[in-house]
C-alpha positions in Angstrom: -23.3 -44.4 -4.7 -24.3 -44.5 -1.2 -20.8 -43.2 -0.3 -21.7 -40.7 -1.9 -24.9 -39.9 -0.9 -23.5 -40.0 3.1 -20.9 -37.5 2.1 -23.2 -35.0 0.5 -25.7 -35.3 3.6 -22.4 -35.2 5.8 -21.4 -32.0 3.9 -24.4 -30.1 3.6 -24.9 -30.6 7.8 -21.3 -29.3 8.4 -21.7 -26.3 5.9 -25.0 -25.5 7.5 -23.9 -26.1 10.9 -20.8 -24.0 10.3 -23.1 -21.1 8.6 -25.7 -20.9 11.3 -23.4 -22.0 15.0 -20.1 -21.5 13.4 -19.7 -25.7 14.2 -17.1 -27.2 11.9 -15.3 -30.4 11.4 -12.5 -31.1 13.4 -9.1 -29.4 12.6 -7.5 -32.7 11.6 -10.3 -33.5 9.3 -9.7 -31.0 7.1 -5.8 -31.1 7.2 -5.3 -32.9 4.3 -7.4 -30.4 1.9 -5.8 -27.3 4.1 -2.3 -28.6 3.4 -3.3 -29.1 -0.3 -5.2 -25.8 -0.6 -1.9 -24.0 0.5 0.3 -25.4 -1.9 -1.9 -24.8 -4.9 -2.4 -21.5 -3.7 0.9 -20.9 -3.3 2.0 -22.1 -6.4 -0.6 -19.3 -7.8 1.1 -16.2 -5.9 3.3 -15.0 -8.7 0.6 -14.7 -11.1 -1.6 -13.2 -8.8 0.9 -10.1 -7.2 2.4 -10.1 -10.8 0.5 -6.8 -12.0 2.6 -6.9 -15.6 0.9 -10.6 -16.7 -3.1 -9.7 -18.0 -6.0 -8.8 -16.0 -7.2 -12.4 -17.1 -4.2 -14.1 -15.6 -4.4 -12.6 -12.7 -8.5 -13.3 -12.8 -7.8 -16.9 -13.1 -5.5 -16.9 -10.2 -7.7 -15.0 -8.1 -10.2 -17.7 -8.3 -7.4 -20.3 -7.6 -6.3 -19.0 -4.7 -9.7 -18.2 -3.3 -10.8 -21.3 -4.2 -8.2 -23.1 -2.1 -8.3 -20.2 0.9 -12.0 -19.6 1.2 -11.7 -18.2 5.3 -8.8 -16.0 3.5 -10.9 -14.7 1.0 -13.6 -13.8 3.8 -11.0 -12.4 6.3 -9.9 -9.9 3.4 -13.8 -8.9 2.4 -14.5 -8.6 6.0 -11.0 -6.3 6.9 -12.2 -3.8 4.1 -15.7 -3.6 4.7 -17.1 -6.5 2.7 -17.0 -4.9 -0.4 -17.3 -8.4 -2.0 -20.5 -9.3 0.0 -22.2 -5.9 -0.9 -21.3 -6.1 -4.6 -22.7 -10.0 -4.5 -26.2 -8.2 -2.9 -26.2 -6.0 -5.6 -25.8 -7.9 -8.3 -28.8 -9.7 -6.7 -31.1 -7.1 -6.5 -30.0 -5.7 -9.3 -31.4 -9.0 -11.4 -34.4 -9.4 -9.2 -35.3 -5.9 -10.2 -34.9 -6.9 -13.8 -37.2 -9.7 -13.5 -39.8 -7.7 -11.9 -39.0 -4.5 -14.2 -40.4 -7.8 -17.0 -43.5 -8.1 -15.5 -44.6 -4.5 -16.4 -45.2 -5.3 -19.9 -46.4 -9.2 -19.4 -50.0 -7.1 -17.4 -50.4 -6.0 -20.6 -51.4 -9.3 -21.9 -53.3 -10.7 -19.2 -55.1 -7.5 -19.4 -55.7 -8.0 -22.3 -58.3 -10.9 -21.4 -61.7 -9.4 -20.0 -62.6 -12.0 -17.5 -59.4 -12.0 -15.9 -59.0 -8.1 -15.9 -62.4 -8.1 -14.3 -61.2 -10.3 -11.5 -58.0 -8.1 -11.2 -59.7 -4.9 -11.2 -62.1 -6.6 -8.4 -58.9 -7.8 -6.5 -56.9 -4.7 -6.6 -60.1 -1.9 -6.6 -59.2 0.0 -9.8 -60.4 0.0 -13.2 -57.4 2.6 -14.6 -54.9 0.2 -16.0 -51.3 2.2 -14.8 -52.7 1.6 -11.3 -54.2 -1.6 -12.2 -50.5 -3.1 -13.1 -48.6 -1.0 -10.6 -50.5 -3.0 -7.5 -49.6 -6.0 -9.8 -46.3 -5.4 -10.1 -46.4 -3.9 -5.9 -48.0 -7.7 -5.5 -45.4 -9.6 -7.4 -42.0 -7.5 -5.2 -44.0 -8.5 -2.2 -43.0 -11.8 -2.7 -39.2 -11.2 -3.3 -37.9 -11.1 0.4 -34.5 -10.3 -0.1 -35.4 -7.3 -2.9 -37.6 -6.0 0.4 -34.7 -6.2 2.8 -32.7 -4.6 0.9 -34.7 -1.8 -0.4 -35.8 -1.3 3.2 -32.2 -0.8 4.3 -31.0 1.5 1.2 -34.3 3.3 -0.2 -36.6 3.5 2.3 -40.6 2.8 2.0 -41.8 1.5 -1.2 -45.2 2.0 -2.5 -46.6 0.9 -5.6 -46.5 4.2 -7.1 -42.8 4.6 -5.9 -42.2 0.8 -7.1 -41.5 1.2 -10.9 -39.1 4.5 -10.9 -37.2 2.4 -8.0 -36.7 -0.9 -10.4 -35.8 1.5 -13.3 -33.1 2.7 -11.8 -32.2 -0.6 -9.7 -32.1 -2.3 -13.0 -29.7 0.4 -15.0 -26.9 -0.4 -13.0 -24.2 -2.4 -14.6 -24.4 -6.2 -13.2 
């Protein structure tokens, strides 16, 4: 157990050092699992550049060989413009917009209880419910960081009356 404790603390530090300073272990280190990763990958090719076996086939291979050439798979992402990192950002906000699009109708029930709408309406300055639960819901995407980056890159300024249309159509995109 406590090998295996000093391996996961040894792997986390190299996969954060390598993340943040681009540190890794040395070559020889990793050798072994290089050496296996491009055999098994290898072994994969012909079902991967076969485009007559099914899409699933091809799927599962696709996840073999990346598996086994991670620095590959990034190489490729990064040489076309990372259209995997941008779809993995979207997928995120996309959810994170779903989540918050679920708040909208969960106001209505703590609304629904006068001594907490009274402290709400005290909080946010408004008695009219719409504006009420749109500087609820502007409160609740203040607190999603990466949602705000990313909005503030693509959309622009967000206000709480400019919040909801914004998650609407976030959230109708296939994920």
């Amino acid at each position: 157990m406590a090998k295996f404790l000093i391996g996961l603390a040894i792997g986390i530090a190299l996969a954060f050092g390598y993340v943040h300073w681009g540190i890794s272990a040395p070559g020889i280190v990793g050798l072994p699992d290089k050496l296996r990763g491009n055999v098994v990958s290898t072994a994969v090719e012909g079902e991967l550049y076969d485009l007559d076996r099914p899409l699933d086939v091809r799927h599962r291979a696709l996840e073999v060989f990346f598996q086994n050439r991670p620095q590959f798979a990034a190489e490729v992402d990064a040489e076309f413009g990372y259209p995997f990192l941008n779809a993995l950002y979207l997928k995120r906000v996309i959810r994170k917009a779903r989540i918050l699009r679920g708040y909208w109708s969960a106001f209505d029930k703590l609304l629904d209880q006068p001594a907490l709408r009274e402290k709400l309406e005290k909080t946010h300055g408004t008695t009219d419910e719409t504006a009420l639960k749109r500087a609820m819901l502007f409160e609740k995407y203040q607190e999603e960081d990466f949602l705000k980056q990313w909005v503030a890159k693509h959309d622009g300024k967000v206000t709480p009356e400019t919040l909801m249309p914004l998650l609407k159509k976030l959230s109708a995109q296939p994920a």
